[in-house]
Every structure is written in structure tokens, then in C-alpha cells.
N, C-alpha and C positions, 0 to 999 in steps of 0.2 A: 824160552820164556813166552808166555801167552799175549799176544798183543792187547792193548787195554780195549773194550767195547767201546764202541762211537755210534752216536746217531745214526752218522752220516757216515760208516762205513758202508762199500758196496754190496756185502749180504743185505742192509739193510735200509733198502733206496725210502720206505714209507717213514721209517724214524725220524730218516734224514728230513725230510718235507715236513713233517711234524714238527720236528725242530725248528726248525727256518721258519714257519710258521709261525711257532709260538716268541722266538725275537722278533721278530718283524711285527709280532702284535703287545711285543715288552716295547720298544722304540715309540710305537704312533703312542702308548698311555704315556710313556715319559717325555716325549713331546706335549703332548696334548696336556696333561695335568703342568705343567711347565711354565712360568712365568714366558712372555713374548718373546723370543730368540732374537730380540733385535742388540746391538754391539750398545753396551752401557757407554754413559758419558765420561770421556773422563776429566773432565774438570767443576772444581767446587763452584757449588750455587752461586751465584753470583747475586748481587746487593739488586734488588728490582730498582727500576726506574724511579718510580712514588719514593721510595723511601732514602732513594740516592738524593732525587730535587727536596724531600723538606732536608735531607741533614743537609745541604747543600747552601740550602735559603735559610735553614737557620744560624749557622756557622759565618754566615754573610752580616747575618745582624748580630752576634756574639761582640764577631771582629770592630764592628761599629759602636756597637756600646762601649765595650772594653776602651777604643779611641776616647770617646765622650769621659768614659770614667778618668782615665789617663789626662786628660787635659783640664776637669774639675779639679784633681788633685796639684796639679800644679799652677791653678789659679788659687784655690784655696792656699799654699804655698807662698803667694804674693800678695795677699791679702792676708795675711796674720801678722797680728802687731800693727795694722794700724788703726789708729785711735779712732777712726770713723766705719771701720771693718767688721764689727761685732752682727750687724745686721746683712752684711753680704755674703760672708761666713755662714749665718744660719740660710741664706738661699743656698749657699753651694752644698753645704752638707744634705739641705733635703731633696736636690736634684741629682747626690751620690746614690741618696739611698731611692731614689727614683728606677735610676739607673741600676741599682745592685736586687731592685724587684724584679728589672726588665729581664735581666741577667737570670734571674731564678727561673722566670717562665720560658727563657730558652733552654735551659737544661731538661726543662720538665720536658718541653718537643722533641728534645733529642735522645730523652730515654726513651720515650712514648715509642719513636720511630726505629730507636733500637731492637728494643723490647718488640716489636712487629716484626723486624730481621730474623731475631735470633729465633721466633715460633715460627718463621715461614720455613728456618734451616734447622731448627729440630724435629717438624714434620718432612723434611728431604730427605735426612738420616733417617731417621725411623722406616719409610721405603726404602731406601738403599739397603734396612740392613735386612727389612722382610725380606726385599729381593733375594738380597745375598745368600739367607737363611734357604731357603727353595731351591734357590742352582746349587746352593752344597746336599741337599738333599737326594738330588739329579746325580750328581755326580757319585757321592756315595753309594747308590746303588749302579751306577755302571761300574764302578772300581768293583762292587762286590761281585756283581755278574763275570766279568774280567779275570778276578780272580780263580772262582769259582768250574769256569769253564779250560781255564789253563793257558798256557803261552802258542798251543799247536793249534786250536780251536780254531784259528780261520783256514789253517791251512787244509786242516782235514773237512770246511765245509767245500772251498775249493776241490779238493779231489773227489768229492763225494757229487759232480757235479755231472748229471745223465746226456748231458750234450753241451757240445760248445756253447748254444747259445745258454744253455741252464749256468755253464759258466759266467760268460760275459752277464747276467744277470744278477749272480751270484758276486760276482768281481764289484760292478758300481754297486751295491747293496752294501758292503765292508767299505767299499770308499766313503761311501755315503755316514757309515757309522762312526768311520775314521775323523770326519768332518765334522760331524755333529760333536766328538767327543773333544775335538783342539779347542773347538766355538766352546762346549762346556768350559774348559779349564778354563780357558782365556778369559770368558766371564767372569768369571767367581775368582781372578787376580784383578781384575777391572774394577769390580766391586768393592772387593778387598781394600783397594788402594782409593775407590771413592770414597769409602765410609773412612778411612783415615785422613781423607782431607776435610770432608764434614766436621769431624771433632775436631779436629786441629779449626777451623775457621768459627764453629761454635765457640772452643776455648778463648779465642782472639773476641769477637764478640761481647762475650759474660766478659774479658779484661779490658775491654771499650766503654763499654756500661758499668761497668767497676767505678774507673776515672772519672766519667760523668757525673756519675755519685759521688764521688768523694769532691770535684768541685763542687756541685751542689752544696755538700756540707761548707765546704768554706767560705763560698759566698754567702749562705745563711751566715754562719759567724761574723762574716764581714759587716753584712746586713744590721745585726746584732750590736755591732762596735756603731757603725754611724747613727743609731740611733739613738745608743749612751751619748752621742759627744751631740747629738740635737737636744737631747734632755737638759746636759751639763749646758747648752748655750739658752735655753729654755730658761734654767734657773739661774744664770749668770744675770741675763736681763731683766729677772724680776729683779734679782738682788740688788741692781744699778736701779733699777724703775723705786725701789722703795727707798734707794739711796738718796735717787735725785729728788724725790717727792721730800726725802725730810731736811734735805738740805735747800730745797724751797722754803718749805716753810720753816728752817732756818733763819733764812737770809729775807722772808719776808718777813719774820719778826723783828729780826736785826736794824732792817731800815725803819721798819715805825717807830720804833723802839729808837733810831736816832732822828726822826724825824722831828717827834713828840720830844725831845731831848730840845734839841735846837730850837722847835718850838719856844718848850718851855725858856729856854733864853734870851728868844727874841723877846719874849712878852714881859720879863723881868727886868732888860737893857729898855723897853720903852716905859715901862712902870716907874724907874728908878729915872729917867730923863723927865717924865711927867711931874714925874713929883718935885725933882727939881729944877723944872723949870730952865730944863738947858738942852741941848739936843748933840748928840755925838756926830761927827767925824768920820766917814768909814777912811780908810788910808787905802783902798782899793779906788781906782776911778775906771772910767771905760777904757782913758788914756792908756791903762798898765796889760789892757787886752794883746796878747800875746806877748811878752813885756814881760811875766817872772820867770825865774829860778827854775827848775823843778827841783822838788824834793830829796829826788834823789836818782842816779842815774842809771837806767836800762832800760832792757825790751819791755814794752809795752803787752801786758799777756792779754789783757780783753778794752775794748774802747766801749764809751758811754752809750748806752743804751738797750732797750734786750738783745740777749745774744742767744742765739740758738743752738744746742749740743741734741744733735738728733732728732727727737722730739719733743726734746726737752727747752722752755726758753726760760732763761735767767735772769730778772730785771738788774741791771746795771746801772746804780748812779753814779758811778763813779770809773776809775781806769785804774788797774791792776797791774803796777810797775817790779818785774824782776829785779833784785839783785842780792848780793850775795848776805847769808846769815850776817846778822851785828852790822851792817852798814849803818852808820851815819843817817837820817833822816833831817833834813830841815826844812825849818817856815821859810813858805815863801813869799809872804808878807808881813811885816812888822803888826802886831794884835798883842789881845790879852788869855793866857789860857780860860778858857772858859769850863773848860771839865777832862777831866782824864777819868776812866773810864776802865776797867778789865770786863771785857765780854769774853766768848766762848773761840773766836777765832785768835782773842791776845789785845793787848792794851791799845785803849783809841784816846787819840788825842784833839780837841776841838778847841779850835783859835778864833777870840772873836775880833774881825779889822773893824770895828764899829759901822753904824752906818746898816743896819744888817744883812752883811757881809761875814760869810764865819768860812773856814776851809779845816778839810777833816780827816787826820791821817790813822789809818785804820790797820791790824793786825803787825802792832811793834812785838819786837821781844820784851822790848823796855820802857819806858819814858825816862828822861831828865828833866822835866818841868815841873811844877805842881800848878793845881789851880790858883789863878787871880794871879800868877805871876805875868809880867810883860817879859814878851820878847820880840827880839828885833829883828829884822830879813835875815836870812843867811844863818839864824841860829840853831844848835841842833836841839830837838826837841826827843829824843828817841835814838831806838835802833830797827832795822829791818828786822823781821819776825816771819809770819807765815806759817808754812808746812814742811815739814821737814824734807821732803822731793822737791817740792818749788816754790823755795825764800821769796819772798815779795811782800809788798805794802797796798793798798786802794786806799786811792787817794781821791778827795771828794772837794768840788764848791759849788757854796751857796750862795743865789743872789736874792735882794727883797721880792718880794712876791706882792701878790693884792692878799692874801692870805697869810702869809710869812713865808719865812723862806723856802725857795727851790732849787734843786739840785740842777746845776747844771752841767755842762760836757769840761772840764779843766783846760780841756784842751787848746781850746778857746784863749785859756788866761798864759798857758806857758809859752815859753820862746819854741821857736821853730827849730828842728833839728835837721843838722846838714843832710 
């Protein structure tokens, strides 16, 4: 059988140098058109410095606010339901939502800084995969070369070699190729396995910045909720502010309206003494100064004078005694009824002890008297009435005045309590 032709068989020593030649000038262009032959990295990008310290500093005041927010909630928590809390309430909700802005503008730094991550490591990949794109380029054609020239190819440049030293020359020349060819492979698995840690740390990234976002959405919702419940206290307090304005001017009509009442009885008790030429009695003296009855017996819910509910003040003639629905009411001085009366809070009873001196029990359910009847100390005149949450009476005296009568503190007239 014919032996196959070679280069570098020994009939044909110029082929062979020809040859050798012409790879030794394939090798420098496949080097040379060749990405760096330096050993790829192998591990993923790592998070730079800059973008390590903001997520760093912002996660720092996340953690701080979130406290802040956390300890609003459970002051707001401790403060609902009490009767003077409606206004510290609306500080706390809008220092929530103070707080739940602060909250938004750190997520926006932490996308912001993400969002810089994730383009600094998808222009990483993107070189990683030019790179890798190029040494498989390199390599594909040394495989094809390789193939192409067959499995005996070094061995027949070897024997084709015109002197020891053309060997030894010929020898590091295939090591040399040898070399270049492992460094090949071995790149382009380096690479391989870089560009798979790239995606992989991109995909963790785009699911970092995912979460970020979808907090984002929540504390806008959240945002959204405390701003409902500042509105709802917003119109809570108008609705009290228009409440208390008409139950002002309620309760200031009410008192002129018994003022001008008593008035008018003073001036009718002196007209009727005038005219006959006699002068009454009052059955109160200074003597009986803490000295009666009271009324009727419990807590005392507001004492004489204005009272203040907020910003709101209330003028108070009189003291506003608890007790329970249908109690029992009585004079605590022997007089004559001088008017009974249904107003808008429930029936008022006004006693006069002559002298003028009159005492005025206000918001019965009922009376048992009628006008111009007398009755004696200790009698019942009524029953306790009020509101339906909180039974009570206001109870009122008047002493003579330079002008007629004035409302004084009761307190003054009733007995002292243990």
C-alpha cells in the first residue's frame, strides 16, 4: 500500500519548512487577532464600594425610621380613646405619614443604587460573553486545524526534522502549541463558568430590585391608608368644632333665656311687694352658707365657672351632678315654685325662697310640682333626666344682685362632703 504524502516527509525536506512555516504564521495571527491570553477571573463582579456604602447608609436609616414608625404606632395605640386624644392622634398620624415619605425616598436610593449595580454587571457580561465569543472562535479553528491535519501530524513534523537541533526546535515549537492549546480550552471553561455566574448574580439583582419595588408599592399604600385616617380626623374635628360651636350657642341662649326668665321674676316678686306695700322674706340667709341638702346625690361632672374642653370654653353657671336615670330630685330650700319650664335639654324647675333668692334645677325627666305651688326643704320636685350616656341634673343659685339676680358657685350653699 502507498504511504500517504506528507509535507515533511524526507523526499520532501522544502514542503516540510513550508509547512512549518505556514503554522508558525497560523499561530502568531491566532494569537495576535486574539483577545489578551491573560487567565479570566473567576469570580462574579462584585458590588463596588460607592454602591455597597449608599445601600449600606440607606438601610441604616430604613432600619431607623421603620423604629420611629414602630414606636408612633404604639403611642398612637395609647392614646385612642382618650377623651383629650383626638388632637395628639392627628400629630401622630402625620408624623406616620411623615415617616412613611421618609420611608418612600429611601427606597427610591436603593433602587437608584441597584439600578447602577445591575448596568455596571450587565455591561461585565456583556464582555465576558464578547470575550468568550472570540476564544471560542480560537479554539474552533485550532480543532479544525487538528483535525484536518490528522492524529500522526506532530509526529511526522518530528521525524521530518534535518538535524538534532531542527528537532529540539521543532519539539519546543508543538510544546509551545501544546500550551497555547490547554491555556485555549481552559479559557473558554473560565469564561463559560464566569458568564454563568454573571446571570445568576444579575438574576438575584432584577429579584433584589423586584422586593424594593414591591415595598415601595406597599408603603405608598400604606402612605395612602394614613392619609385617609388624617382626613377622617380632619373631619371628625370639624364635625365636633361645629358641634361645639352649636351647643354654645345652645347653652348661651339657654342661660339668657333663663336669665331674662328669673329676671323677669324678680321684677314681678318686687312689683307685687311694691304695690302692696310689704316686703318678703327670703328663707335663705348667709347663716345656711354651706348648710343645705344637696339635690340629689353624686359625682359632680363640671363645677362653676367656664370650663375648658380643648379649645373650646363653656360658660358654666351652675354644677352638673351625676346620678342615675329617674332619681328623685329635691329643694333644698323651703320656696315657691316660681316656673317650670320644658327646654331643649328636658324640664327646669325654678324655686323662689323670697328675698331674691331663687335656686334652679335643670334637665329633669319630669317635674312633680306645678307653678305657685310651695314646697318645703327636702321635697321632691322632679326626677333626674339628662342624656342618655350621662343621667345628670345642673343645678343653679341665685343671689340679689345691684341689677337682679346672679348666678352663683352652689357650692358655696351645699354641705360639705366627706
Amino acid at each position: 500500500m502507498a504511504r500517504p504524502s506528507s509535507p515533511c516527509h524526507p523526499p520532501a525536506p522544502a514542503r516540510c519548512r513550508a509547512w512549518t512555516a505556514r503554522l508558525v504564521a497560523a499561530m502568531s495571527v491566532a494569537v495576535a487577532t486574539s483577545p489578551t491570553w491573560t487567565e479570566p477571573a473567576r469570580a462574579i463582579a462584585q458590588e463596588s464600594p460607592d454602591v455597597r456604602r449608599r445601600l449600606d447608609e440607606s438601610q441604616a436609616r430604613l432600619d431607623l425610621i421603620r423604629e420611629e414608625r414602630q414606636r408612633l404606632r404604639r403611642e398612637l395605640q395609647g392614646i385612642a380613646g382618650e377623651v383629650s386624644g383626638d388632637s395628639a392622634e392627628l400629630v401622630n398620624i402625620e408624623r406616620q405619614i411623615d415617616a412613611s415619605a421618609s420611608l418612600l425616598a429611601e427606597f427610591d436610593v436603593q433602587v437608584l443604587a441597584l439600578s447602577d449595580q445591575l448596568t455596571a454587571m450587565t455591561r461585565e457580561m456583556l464582555l465576558t460573553r464578547d470575550e468568550l465569543t472570540a476564544r471560542r472562535v480560537v479554539l474552533r479553528t485550532r480543532l479544525r486545524d487538528i483535525y484536518k491535519r490528522g492524529p500522526l501530524r506532530t509526529v511526522e513534523v518530528l521525524l521530518s526534522s534535518r538535524s538534532f537541533s531542527d528537532l529540539l526546535n521543532r519539539y519546543r515549537y508543538l510544546r509551545d502549541v501544546a500550551v497555547f492549546d490547554r491555556m485555549l480550552l481552559e479559557d473558554v471553561r473560565d469564561l463559560e463558568g464566569r458568564l454563568a455566574d454573571q446571570r445568576g448574580g444579575l438574576s438575584r439583582e432584577g429579584a433584589r430590585i423586584t422586593g424594593v419595588r414591591a415595598e415601595h408599592l406597599r408603603e405608598y399604600d400604606e402612605l395612602e391608608r394614613l392619609e385617609g385616617q388624617r382626613q377622617e380626623r380632619l373631619r371628625r374635628f370639624a364635625d365636633r368644632r361645629d358641634e361645639a360651636q352649636s351647643t354654645l350657642a345652645r347653652l348661651a341662649a339657654e342661660e339668657a333665656e333663663l336669665r331674662a326668665l328669673i329676671g323677669g321674676l324678680e321684677e314681678r316678686r318686687r312689683s307685687a311687694e311694691r304695690a302692696a306695700g310689704t316686703s318678703s322674706i327670703s328663707s335663705l340667709t348667709t347663716g345656711d352658707l354651706g348648710r343645705l341638702a344637696w339635690p340629689v346625690e353624686g359625682e359632680i361632672l363640671w363645677r362653676f365657672g367656664p370650663e375648658r374642653e380643648g379649645r373650646t370654653t363653656i360658660p358654666r353657671e351652675g354644677i352638673g351632678i351625676a346620678a342615675p336615670r329617674g332619681t328623685p330630685v329635691y329643694a333644698v330650700d323651703r320656696g315657691t315654685v316660681a316656673s317650670v319650664a320644658a327646654r331643649a335639654s328636658g324640664q327646669t324647675v325654678i324655686l323662689d325662697h323670697g328675698g331674691g333668692f331663687y335656686s334652679s334645677y335643670q334637665k329633669l325627666r319630669d317635674v312633680t310640682v306645678r307653678e305657685g305651688q310651695p314646697v318645703g326643704e327636702g321635697e321632691a320636685i322632679g326626677h333626674v333626666g339628662g342624656d342618655a350616656t350621662r343621667p345628670h341634673i345642673e343645678f343653679q343659685i341665685y343671689e340679689p344682685g345691684a341689677v337682679g339676680p346672679r348666678a352663683v358657685d352652689p357650692v358655696r350653699w351645699l354641705r360639705g362632703r366627706p
